[in-house]
Biopython code that builds the backbone (N, CA, C, O; Angstrom):
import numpy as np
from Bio.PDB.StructureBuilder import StructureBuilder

atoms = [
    (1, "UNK", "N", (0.807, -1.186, 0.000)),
    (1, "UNK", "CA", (0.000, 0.000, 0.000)),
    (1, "UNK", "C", (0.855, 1.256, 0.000)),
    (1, "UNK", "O", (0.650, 2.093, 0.880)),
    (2, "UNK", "N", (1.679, 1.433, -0.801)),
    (2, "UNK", "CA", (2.849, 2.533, -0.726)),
    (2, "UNK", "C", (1.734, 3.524, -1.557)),
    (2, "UNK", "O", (0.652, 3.098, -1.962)),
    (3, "UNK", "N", (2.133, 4.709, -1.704)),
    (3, "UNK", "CA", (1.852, 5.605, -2.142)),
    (3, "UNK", "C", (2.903, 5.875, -3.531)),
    (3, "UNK", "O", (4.129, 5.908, -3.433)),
    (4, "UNK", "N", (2.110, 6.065, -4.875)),
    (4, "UNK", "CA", (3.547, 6.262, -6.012)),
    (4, "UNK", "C", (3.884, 7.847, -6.411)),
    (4, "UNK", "O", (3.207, 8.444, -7.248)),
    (5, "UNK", "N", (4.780, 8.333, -5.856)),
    (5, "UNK", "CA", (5.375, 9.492, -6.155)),
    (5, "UNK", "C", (5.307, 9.801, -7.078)),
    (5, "UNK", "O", (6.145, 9.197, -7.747)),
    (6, "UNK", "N", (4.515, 10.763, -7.904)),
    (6, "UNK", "CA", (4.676, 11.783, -9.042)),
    (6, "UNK", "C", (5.889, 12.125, -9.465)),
    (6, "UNK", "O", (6.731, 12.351, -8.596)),
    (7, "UNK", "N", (6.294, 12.252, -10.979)),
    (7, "UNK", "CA", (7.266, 12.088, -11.598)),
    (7, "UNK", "C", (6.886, 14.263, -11.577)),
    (7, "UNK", "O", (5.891, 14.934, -11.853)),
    (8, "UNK", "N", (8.197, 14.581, -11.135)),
    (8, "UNK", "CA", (8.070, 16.106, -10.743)),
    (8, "UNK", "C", (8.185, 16.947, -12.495)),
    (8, "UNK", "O", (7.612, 17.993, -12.800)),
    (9, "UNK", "N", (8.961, 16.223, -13.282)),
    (9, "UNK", "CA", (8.964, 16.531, -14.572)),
    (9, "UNK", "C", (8.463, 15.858, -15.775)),
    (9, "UNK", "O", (8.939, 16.196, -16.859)),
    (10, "UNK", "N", (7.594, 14.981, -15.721)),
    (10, "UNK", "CA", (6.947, 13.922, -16.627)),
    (10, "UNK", "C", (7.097, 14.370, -18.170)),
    (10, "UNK", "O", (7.112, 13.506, -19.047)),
    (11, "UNK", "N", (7.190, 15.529, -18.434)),
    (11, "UNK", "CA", (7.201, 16.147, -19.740)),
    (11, "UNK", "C", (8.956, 16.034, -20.322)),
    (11, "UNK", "O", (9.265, 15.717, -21.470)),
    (12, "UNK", "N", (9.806, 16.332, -19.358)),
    (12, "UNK", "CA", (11.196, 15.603, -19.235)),
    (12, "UNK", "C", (11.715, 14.539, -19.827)),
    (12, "UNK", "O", (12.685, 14.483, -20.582)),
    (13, "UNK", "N", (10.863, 13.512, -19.358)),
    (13, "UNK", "CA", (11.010, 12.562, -19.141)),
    (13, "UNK", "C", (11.893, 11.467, -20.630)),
    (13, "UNK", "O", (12.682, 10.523, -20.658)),
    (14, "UNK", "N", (11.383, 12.059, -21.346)),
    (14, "UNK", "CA", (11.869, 11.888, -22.937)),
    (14, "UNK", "C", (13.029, 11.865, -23.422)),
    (14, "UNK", "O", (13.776, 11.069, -23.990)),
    (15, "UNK", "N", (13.013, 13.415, -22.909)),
    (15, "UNK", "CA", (14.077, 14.410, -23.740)),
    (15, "UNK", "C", (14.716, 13.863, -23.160)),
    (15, "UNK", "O", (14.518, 13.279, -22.095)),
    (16, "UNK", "N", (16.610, 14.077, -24.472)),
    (16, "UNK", "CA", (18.048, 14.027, -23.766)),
    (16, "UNK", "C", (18.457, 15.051, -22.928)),
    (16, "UNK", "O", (17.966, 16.180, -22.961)),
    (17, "UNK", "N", (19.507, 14.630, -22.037)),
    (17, "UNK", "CA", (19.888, 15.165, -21.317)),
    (17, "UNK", "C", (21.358, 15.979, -21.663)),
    (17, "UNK", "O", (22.254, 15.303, -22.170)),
    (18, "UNK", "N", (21.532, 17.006, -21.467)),
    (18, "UNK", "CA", (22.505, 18.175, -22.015)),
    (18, "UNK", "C", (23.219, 18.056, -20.848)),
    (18, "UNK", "O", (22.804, 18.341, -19.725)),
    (19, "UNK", "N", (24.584, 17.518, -21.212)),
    (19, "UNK", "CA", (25.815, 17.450, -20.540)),
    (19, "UNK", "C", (26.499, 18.804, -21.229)),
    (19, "UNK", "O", (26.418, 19.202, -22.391)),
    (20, "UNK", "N", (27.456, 19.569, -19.668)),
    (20, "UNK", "CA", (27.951, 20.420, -19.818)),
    (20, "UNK", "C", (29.797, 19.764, -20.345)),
    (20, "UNK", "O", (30.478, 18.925, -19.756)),
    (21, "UNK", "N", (30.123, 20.528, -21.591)),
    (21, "UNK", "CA", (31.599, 19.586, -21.555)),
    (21, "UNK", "C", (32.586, 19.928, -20.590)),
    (21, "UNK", "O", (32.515, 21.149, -20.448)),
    (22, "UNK", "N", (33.414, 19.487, -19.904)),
    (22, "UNK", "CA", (34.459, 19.466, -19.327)),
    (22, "UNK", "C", (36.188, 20.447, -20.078)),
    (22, "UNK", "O", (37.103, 20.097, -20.824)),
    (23, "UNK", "N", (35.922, 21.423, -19.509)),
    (23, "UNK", "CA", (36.883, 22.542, -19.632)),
    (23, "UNK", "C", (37.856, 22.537, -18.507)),
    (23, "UNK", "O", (37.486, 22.855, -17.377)),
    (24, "UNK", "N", (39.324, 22.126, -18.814)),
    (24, "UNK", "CA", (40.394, 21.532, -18.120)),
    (24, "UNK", "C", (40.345, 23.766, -17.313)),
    (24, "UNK", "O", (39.728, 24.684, -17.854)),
    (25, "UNK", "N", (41.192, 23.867, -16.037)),
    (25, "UNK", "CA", (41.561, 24.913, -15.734)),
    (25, "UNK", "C", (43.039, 25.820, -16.440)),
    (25, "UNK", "O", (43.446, 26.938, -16.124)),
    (26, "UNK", "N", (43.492, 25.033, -17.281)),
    (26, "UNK", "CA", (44.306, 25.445, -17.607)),
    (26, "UNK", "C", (44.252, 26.181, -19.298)),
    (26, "UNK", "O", (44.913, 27.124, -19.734)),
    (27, "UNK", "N", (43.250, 25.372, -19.958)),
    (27, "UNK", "CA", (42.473, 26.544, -20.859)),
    (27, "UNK", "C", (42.061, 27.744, -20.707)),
    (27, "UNK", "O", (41.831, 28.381, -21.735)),
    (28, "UNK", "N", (41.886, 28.280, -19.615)),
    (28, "UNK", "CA", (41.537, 29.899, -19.184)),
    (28, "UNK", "C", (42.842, 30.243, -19.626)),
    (28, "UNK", "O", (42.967, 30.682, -20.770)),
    (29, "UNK", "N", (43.898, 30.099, -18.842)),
    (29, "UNK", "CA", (45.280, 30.308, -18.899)),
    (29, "UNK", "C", (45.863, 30.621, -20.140)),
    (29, "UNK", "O", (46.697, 31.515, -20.282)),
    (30, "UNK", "N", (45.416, 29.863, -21.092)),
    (30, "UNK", "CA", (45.717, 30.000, -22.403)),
    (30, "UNK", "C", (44.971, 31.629, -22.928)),
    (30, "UNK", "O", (45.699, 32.489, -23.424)),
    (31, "UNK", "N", (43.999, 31.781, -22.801)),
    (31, "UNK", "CA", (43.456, 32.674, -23.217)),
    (31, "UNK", "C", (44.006, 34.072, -22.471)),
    (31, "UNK", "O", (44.436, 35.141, -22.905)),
    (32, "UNK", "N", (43.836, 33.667, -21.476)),
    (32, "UNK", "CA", (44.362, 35.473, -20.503)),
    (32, "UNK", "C", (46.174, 35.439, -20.602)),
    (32, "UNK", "O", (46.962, 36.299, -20.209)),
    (33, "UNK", "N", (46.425, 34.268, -21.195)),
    (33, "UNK", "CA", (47.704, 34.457, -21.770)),
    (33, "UNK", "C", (47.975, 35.812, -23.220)),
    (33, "UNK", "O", (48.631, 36.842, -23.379)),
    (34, "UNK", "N", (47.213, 35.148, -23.832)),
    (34, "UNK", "CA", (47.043, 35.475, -25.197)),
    (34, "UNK", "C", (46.771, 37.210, -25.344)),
    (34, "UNK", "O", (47.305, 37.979, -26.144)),
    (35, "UNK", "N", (45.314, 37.644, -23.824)),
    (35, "UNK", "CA", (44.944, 38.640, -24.067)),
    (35, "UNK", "C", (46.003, 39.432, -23.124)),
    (35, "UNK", "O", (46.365, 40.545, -23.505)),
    (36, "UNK", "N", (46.504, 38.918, -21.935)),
    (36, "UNK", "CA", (48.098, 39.661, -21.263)),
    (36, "UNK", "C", (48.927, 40.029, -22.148)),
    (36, "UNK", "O", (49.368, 41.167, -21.986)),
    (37, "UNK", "N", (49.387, 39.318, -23.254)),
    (37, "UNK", "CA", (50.533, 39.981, -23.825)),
    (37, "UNK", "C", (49.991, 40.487, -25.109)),
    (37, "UNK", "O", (50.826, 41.069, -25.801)),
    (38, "UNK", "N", (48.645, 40.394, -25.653)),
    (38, "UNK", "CA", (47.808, 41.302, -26.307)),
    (38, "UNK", "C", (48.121, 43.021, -25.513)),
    (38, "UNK", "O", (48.553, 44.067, -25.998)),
    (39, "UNK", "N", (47.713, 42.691, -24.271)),
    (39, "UNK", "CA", (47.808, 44.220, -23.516)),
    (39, "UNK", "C", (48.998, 44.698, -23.335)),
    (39, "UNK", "O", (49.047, 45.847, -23.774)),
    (40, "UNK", "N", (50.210, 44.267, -22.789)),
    (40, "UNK", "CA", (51.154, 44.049, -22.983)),
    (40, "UNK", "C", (51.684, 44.839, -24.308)),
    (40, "UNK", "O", (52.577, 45.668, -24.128)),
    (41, "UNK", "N", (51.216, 44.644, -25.552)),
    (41, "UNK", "CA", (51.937, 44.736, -26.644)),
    (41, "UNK", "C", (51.387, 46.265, -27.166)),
    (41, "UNK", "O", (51.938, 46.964, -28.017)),
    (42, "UNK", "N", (50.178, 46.572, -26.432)),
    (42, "UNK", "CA", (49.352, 48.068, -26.873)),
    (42, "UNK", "C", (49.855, 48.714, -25.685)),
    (42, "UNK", "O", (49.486, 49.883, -25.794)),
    (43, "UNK", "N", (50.641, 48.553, -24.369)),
    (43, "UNK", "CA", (51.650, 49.641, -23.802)),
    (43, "UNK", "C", (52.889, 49.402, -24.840)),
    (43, "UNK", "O", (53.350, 50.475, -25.231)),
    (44, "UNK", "N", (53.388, 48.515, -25.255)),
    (44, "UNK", "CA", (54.499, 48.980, -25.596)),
    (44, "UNK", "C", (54.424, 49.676, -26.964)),
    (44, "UNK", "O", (55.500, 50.101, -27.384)),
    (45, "UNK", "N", (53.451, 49.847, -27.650)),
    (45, "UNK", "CA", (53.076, 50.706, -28.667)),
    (45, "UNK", "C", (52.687, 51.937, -28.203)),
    (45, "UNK", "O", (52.532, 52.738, -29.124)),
    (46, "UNK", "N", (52.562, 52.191, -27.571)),
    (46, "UNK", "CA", (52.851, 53.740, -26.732)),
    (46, "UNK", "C", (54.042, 54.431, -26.149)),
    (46, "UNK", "O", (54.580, 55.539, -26.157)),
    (47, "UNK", "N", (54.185, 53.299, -25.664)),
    (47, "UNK", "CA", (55.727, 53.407, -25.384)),
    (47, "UNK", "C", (56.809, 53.643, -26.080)),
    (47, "UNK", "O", (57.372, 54.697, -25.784)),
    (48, "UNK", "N", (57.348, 52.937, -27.011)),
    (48, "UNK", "CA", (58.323, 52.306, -27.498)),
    (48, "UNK", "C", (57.990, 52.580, -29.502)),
    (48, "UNK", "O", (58.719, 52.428, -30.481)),
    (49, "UNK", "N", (56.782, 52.955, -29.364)),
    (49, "UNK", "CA", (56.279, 53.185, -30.964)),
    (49, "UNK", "C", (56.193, 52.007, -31.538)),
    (49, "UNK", "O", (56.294, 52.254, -32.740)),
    (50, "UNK", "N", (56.081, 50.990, -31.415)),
    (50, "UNK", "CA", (55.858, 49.661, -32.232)),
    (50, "UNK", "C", (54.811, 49.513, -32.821)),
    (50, "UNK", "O", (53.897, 50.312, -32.615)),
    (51, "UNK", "N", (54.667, 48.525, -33.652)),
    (51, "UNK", "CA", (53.526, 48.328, -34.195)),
    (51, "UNK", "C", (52.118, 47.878, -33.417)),
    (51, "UNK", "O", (52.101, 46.872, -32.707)),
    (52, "UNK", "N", (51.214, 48.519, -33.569)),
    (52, "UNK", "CA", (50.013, 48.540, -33.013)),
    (52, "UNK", "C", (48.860, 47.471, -33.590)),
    (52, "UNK", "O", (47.705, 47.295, -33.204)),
    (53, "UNK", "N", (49.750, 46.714, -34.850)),
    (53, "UNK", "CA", (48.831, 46.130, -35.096)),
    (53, "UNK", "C", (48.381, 44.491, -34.684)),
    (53, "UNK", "O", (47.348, 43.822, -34.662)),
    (54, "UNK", "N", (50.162, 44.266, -34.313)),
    (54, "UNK", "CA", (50.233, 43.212, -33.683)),
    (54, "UNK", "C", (49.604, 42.760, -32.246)),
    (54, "UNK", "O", (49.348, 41.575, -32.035)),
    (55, "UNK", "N", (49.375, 43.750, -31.295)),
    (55, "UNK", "CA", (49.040, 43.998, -30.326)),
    (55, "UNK", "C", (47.324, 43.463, -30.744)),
    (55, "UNK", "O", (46.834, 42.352, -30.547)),
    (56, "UNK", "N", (46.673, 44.691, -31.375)),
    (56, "UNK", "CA", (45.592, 43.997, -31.806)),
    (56, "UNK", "C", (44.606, 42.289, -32.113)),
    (56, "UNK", "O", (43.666, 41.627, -31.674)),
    (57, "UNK", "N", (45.804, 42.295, -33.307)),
    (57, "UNK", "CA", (45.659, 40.492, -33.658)),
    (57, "UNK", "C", (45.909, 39.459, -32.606)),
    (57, "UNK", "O", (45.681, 38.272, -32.843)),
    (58, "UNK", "N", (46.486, 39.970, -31.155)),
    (58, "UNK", "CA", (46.663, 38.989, -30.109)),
    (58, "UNK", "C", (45.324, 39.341, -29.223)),
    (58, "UNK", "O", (44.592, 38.564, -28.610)),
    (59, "UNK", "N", (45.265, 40.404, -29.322)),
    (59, "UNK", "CA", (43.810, 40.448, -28.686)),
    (59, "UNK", "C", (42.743, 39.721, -29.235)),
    (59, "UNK", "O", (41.921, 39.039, -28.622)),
    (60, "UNK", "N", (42.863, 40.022, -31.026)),
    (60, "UNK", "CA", (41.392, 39.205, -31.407)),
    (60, "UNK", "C", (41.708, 37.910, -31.113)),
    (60, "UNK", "O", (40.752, 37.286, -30.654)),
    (61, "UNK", "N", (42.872, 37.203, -31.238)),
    (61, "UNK", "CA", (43.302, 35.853, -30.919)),
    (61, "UNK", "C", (42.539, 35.389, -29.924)),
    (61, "UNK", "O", (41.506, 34.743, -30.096)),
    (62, "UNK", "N", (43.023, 35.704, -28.837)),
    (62, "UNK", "CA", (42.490, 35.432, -27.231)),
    (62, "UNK", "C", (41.010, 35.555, -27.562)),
    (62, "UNK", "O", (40.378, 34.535, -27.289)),
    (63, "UNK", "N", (40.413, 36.400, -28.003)),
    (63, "UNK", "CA", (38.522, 36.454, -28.514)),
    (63, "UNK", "C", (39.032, 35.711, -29.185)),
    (63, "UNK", "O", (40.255, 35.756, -29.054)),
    (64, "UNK", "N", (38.675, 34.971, -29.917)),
    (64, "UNK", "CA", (38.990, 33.889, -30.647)),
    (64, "UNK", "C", (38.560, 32.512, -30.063)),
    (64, "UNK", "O", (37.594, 31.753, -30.135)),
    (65, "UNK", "N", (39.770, 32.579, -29.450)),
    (65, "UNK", "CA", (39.979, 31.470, -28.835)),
    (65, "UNK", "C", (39.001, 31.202, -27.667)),
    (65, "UNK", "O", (38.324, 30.174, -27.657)),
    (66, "UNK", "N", (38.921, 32.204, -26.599)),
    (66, "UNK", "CA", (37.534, 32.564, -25.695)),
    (66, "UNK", "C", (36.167, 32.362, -26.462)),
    (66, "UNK", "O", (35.231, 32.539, -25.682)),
    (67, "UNK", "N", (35.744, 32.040, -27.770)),
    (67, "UNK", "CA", (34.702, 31.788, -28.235)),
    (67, "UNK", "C", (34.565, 30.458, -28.600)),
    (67, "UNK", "O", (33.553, 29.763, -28.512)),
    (68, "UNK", "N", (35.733, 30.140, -29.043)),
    (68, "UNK", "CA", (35.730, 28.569, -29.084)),
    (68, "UNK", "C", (35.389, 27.206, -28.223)),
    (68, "UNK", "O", (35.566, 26.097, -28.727)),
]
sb = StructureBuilder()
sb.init_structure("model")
sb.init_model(0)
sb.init_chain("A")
sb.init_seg("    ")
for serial, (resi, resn, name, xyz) in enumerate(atoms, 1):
    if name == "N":
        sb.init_residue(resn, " ", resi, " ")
    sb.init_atom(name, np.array(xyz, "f"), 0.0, 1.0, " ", f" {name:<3s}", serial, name[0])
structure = sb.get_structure()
């Protein structure tokens, strides 16, 4: 004489289930790598007069890569 517990999501019940993927901690690293010496590279284009464009392309890199 148990009582049967209601299924709290029955509409659920179907559908797959969405696993989040597994992102190691050391992938961040990579990226705030990328955008550090992105920043990095737009002081020393103030500084030092270098090219400004390189500085740039490490920034979009790091976005880049942060979207991936």
């Amino acid at each position: 004489m148990g009582h049967k517990q209601a299924d709290p999501l029955p509409r659920l019940r179907g559908a797959e289930r969405f696993v989040m993927p597994i992102v190691p901690a050391s992938y961040f690293g990579v990226v705030l790598g990328l955008a550090g010496l992105g920043n990095a590279w737009r002081a020393a284009h103030r500084v030092w007069a270098l090219p400004a464009s390189i500085g740039e392309a490490l920034m979009l890199v790091g976005a880049l890569v942060w979207a991936a």
